[in-house]
N, C-alpha and C positions, 0 to 999 in steps of 0.2 A: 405838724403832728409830733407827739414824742418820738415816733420812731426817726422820723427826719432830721428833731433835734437831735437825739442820738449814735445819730450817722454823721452828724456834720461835725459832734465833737471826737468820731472817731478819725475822719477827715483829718482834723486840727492836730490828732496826737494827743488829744486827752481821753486817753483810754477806761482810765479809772473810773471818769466820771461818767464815760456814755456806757461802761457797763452797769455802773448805780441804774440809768436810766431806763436800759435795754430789762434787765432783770423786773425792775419797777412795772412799767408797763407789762410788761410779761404776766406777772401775776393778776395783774389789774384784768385786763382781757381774759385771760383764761377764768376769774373769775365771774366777768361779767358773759361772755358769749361761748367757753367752754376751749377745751384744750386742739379740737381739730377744727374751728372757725378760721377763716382767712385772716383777719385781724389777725391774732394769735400768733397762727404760719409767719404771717410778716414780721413779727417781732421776733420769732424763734430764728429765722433766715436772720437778721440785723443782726442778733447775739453770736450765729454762729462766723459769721464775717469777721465779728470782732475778735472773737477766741484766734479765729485765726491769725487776724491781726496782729493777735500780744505771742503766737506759736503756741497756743495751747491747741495741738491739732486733735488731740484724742477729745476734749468736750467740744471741737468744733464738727468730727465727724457724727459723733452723737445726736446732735440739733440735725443736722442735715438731712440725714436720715431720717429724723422723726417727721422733716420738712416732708419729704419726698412719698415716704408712707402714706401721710393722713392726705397730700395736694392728690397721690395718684390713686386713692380709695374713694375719694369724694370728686374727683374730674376725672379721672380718667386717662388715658396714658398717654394720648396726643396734648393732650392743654398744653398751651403755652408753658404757664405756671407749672407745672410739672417736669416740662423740658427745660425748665430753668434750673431747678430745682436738682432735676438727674444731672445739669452741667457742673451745677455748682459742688454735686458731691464727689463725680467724678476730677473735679482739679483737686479738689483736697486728698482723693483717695493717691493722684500722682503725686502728690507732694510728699504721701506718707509711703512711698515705696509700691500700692496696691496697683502694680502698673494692669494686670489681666482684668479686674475689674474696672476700673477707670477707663480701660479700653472698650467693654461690652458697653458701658453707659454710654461712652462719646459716640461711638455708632449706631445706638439708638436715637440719639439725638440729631446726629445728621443727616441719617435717614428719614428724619419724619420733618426736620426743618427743610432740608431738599424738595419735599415731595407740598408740605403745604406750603413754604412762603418763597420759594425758587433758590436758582444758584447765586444770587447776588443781594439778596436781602440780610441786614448787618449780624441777624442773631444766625442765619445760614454763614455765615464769614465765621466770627466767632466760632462757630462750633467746629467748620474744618482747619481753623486755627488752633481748634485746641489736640484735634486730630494730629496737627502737626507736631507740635509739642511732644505729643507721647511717639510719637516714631522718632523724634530727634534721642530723647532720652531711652531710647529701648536702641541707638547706636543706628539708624536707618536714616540717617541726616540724607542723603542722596536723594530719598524717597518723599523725605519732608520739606524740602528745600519748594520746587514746584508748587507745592500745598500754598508757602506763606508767600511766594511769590504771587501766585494769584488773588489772596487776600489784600496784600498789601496794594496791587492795583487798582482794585475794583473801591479800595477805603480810600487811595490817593483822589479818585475820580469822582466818587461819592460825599466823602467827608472832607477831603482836603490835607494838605500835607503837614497839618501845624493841629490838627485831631490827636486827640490822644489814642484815642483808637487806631488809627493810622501811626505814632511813633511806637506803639506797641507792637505794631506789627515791621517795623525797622530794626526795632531791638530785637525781635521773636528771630526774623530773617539774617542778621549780624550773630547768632548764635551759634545757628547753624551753618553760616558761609563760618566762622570760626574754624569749627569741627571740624569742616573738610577740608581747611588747612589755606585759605585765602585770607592771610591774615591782614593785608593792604586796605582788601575790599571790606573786613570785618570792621577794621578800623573806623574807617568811612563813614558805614554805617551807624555804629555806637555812636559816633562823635553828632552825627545827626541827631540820634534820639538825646544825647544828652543836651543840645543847644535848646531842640524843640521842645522838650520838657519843663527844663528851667525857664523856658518863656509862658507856658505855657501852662506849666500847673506848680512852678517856683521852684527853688533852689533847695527847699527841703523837705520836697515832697515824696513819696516814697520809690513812685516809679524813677525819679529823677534821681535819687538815692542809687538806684538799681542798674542803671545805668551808667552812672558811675562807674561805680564797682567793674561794672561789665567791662568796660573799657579801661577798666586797669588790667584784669584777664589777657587782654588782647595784647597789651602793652608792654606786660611781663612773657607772654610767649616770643614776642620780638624781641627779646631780649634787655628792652630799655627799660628795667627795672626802678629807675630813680623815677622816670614820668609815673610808671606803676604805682609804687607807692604814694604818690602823691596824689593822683585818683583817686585810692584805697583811704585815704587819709581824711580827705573830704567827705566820703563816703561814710565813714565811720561815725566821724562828728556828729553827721546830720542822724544816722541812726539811733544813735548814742541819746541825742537831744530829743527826738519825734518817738521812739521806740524805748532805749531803756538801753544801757549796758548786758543785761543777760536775754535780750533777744534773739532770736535763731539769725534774723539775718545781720544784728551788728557786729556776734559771735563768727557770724561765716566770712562777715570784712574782715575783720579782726584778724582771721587766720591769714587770709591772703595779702593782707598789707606785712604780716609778720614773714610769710612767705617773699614778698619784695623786698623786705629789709635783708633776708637770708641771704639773695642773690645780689646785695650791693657788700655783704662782706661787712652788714652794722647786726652784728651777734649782738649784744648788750639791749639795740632797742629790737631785736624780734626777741630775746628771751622772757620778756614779764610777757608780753603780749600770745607765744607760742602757751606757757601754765597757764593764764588764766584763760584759752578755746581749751585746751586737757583737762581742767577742773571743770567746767561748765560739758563738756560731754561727756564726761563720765557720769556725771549727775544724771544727766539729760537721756543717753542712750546704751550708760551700761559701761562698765569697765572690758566688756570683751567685744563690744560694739565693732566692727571694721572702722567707720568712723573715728571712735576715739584711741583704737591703736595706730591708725594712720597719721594722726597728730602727733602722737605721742614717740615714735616713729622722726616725720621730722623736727618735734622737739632734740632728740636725742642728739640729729646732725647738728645741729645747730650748736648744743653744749661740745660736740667733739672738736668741731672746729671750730672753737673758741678757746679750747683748750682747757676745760673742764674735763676730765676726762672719769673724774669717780662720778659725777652725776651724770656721766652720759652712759656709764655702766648701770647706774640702778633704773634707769630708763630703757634701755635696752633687756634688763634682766625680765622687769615689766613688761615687757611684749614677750618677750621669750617662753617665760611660764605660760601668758593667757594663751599665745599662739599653740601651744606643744599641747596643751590642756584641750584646748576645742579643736586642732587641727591634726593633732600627730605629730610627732617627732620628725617623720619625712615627707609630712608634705612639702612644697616647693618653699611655702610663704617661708614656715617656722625652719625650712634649712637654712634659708636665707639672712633669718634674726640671728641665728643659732651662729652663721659665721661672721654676722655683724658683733656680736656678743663676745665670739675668739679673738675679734682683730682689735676692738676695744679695750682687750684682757692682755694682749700681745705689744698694745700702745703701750703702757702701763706696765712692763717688765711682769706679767703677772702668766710667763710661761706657762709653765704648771697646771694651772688649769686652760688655758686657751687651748692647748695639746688636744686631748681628750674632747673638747668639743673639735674640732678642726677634724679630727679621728672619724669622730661621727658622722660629721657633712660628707668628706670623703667615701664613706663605704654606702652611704645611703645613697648617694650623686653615680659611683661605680653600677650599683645594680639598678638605679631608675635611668640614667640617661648613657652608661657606656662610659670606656676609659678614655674617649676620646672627643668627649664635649669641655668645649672651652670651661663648661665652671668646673666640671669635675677637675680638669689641669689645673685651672685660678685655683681652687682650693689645695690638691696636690705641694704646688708650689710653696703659699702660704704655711702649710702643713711643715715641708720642708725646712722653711724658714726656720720657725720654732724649734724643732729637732735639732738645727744646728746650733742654735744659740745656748740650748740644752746641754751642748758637747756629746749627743747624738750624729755621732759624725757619719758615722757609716749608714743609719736609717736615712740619715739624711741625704746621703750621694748616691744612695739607692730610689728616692723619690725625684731628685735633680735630676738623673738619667732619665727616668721614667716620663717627666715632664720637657725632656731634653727632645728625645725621639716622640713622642706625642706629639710636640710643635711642628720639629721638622717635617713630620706627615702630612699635618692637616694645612700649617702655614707654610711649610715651605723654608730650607735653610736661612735663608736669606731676613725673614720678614725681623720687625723688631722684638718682636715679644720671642722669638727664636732664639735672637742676640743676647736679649737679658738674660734667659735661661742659661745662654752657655756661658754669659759672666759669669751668675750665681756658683754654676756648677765648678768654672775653673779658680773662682777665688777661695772656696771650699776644699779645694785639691792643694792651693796652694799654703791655708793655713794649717792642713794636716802636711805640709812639709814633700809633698809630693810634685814637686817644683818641677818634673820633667811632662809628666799628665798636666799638669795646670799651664804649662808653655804652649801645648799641644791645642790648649782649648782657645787660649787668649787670639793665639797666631788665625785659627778660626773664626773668632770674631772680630777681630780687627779687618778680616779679609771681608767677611760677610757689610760689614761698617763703611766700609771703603764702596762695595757695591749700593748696597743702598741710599746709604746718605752721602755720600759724595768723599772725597782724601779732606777736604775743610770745614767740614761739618763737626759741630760741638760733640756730638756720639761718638765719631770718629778719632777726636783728636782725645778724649777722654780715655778710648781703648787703645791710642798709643802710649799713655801715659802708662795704662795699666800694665801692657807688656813690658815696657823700658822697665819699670819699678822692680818687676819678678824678673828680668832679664840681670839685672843691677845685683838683685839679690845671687843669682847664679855666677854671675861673676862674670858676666859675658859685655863688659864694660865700653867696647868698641861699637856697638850694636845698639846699647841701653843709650849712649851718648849722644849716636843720630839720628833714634827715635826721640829724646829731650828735645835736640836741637829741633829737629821736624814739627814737635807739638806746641813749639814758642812762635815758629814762627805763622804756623796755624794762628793760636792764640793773637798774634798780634796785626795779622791780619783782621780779623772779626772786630778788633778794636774801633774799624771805620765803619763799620754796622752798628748805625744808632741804638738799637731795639737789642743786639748785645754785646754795645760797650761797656758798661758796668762787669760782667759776666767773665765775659773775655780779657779784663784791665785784672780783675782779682785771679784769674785761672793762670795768666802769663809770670805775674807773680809767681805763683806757687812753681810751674815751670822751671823759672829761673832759678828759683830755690834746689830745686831737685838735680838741676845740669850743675849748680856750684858745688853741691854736694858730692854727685859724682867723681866731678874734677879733684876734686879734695882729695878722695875716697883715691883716686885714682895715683896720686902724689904721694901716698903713703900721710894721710893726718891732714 
């Protein structure tokens, strides 16, 4: 029939053509047998399949609906045909965010497939399959995991393990074992559906496409970003070839293989790839979409750490304004861009104004979260920063302190971020010339340096350096000499540690450099 011709060339990826066909016959029937005839219904169902197919979801929920109306006015609310009808509009409506609805359809539907055709019949499977689905996506993986479990058994035993209905249900299950953070067993799975698929319904077929994808997810949370990408890459092609460039789901590869590139540190090929997902969702869901400021987002990392650093300003500016416009100025998200936007402005010598915003995060972080929550400090600090570089000396060893005694309390003298603070604070002391407070602070951290990371440790031997240096400058030269001496031979120990020989060979240098100088210094010339 046309509609089957129509479905096979949607099948094939020629979309174009089986919507000519789909639309065709549409008319045809509706003309000849009227617009609520079953004929009709069947070809209204095939066109909305396909909208879906090309992600035209809002003409596909339209048809579906009209499917479900005219099947459950004219049969009645158990038909089959109906409970098809209600499944099919409920995965659309989860696709399009309508999770509360989509939920009331699926449980109509598995209550009346349970109750007519049993627990084990394929459209009874499906439907608590699809039950599953919305509890994964509503964050109840726990809940949904049992669900596909038992699907997937009763399809392995029923249909066989090389059914597509059956690797659907591998992939459904590797989803959620995901989620819940088995990422070994996820693996496993994916790699299954991906082998059974490609045998099974070919190498560019959609589910096997999805697939893919899928186990590049898994692959990139392992950390192995290079196999990631290459997934993702595959994945693309064939979407790219079967579906189109501005498809939702070649658009969604697109983004995560740009995502894999990020984390192999290949900026150049995630940057054309990260613009054009940012141009195609803003089209698609809006410039203040979460979606397309979540990209745009990490577009932004990606130009900073490539070292673009104006276009990763006017990126960031762009989230800042949509954020602060629909969010507030102090919600969590838009403090967040707000201090992303300072530290961007702060890379870039562009003090002045990063101040004023930095101002801001701080006093709104103060009255929502307390003077004594790690980001209000991280900011404090930061804040700090800038004021000194400003030649804000005094605002600034008023906020050093601040964040000095904040650490101590919550982390404890000793921890690291305690240590850096009391650098910050005593190297601060000592370019305002206060060399006897800034001895006071270093001697502190070198002590603190010594307890935690050990007398041979890199941290450690850099805060003997630091005190010799200001020790040198005071003129206490007998003292500066055998902290030199003590930090070379630190340094040239570390030399026999592969992983910081390079580190260690350049730090021993500079050492040596500073005990000749000494020596010199010491000689008179």
């Amino acid at each position: 029939s046309a509609d089957d011709l129509a479905g096979l060339l949607r099948e094939r990826g020629n979309l174009l053509e089986a919507e000519k066909l789909y639309k065709a016959t549409l008319r045809s029937r509706e003309s000849l047998f009227g617009v609520d005839h079953g004929e009709s219904l069947r070809t209204v169902n095939g066109l909305a399949l396909l909208f879906k197919a090309k992600g035209q979801f809002e003409e596909a929920e339209l048809l579906y609906r009209r499917a479900l109306r005219c099947t459950e006015r004219t049969l009645g609310s158990f038909h089959p045909q109906v409970l098809t009808n209600m499944s099919n509009l409920g995965v659309l409506l989860q696709e399009l965010g309508k999770l509360d609805e989509a939920g009331q359809l699926y449980d109509k539907v598995l209550d009346a497939r349970e109750k007519v055709l049993g627990p084990d019949h394929a459209d009874t499977l499906r439907a608590v399959s699809n039950a599953a689905c919305l509890l994964q996506e509503r964050g109840r993986e726990a809940d949904a995991e049992p669900l596909l479990r038992r699907v997937l058994k009763s399809r392995e035993i029923t249909l066989g393990e090389a059914h597509p209905d059956t690797l659907t249900s591998v992939n459904n299950l590797a989803c959620v074992v995901k989620a819940l953070g088995r990422a070994d067993e996820a693996e496993a799975l994916f790699r299954r559906a991906v082998a059974g698929r490609r045998a099974t319904l070919g190498a560019e077929h959609r589910d096997t496409l999805a697939a893919a994808s899928n186990l590049g997810c898994v692959l990139l949370a392992k950390g192995d970003a290079e196999a990631a990408a290459a997934c993702y890459q595959e994945a693309m092609e064939g979407f790219v070839a079967t579906l189109g460039d501005t498809h939702p789901d070649t658009v969604d590869c697109m983004y995560n293989r740009a995502r894999a590139l990020s984390a192999q540190e290949d900026y150049i090929g995630a940057d054309p790839l990260f613009c054009k997902v940012v141009l195609w969702r803003e089209r698609r869901y809006g410039e203040d979409s979460p979606k397309t400021l979540s990209s745009v987002i990490e577009f932004a990392c990606v130009r900073e750490k490539a070292g673009q650093l104006e276009q990763a300003e006017l990126l960031w500016r762009y989230v800042h304004t949509r954020l602060v416009n629909s969010l507030g100025s102090t919600h969590p998200e838009a403090l967040a861009c707000t201090s992303n936007l300072a530290q961007i402005l702060e890379m870039q010598g562009k003090t002045k104004e990063a101040e004023p915003l930095y101002q801001s995060v701080l006093e709104a972080q103060k009255s929502a979260l307390g003077p004594w929550h790690l980001d209000t400090i991280t900011t404090a600090n930061s804040l700090a920063t800038v004021l000194e570089s400003r030649g804000k000396l005094e605002e600034a060893e008023s906020l050093y302190r601040t964040v000095l005694e904040a650490l101590e309390y919550t982390r404890g003298p000793d921890d690291p971020e305690t240590l850096g603070s009391m650098y910050n604070l005593g190297a601060l002391l000592q370019s305002a010339g206060r060399l006897d407070e800034a001895e006071a602070i270093f001697r502190r951290e070198l002590a603190g340096c010594e307890v935690t990371h050990g007398t041979g440790h890199e941290n450690t031997l850099g805060s003997v350096r630091n005190l010799a240096q200001l020790l040198q400058k005071r003129g206490k030269r007998e003292e500066a000499e055998l902290l030199f001496r003590r930090e070379l031979a630190g340094w040239e120990a570390l030399i026999e540690d592969p992983e910081a020989r390079e580190r260690a060979m350049e730090a021993a240098q500079r050492s040596e450099g500073n005990l000749r100088n000494l020596l010199r210094e010491a000689r008179g010339g």
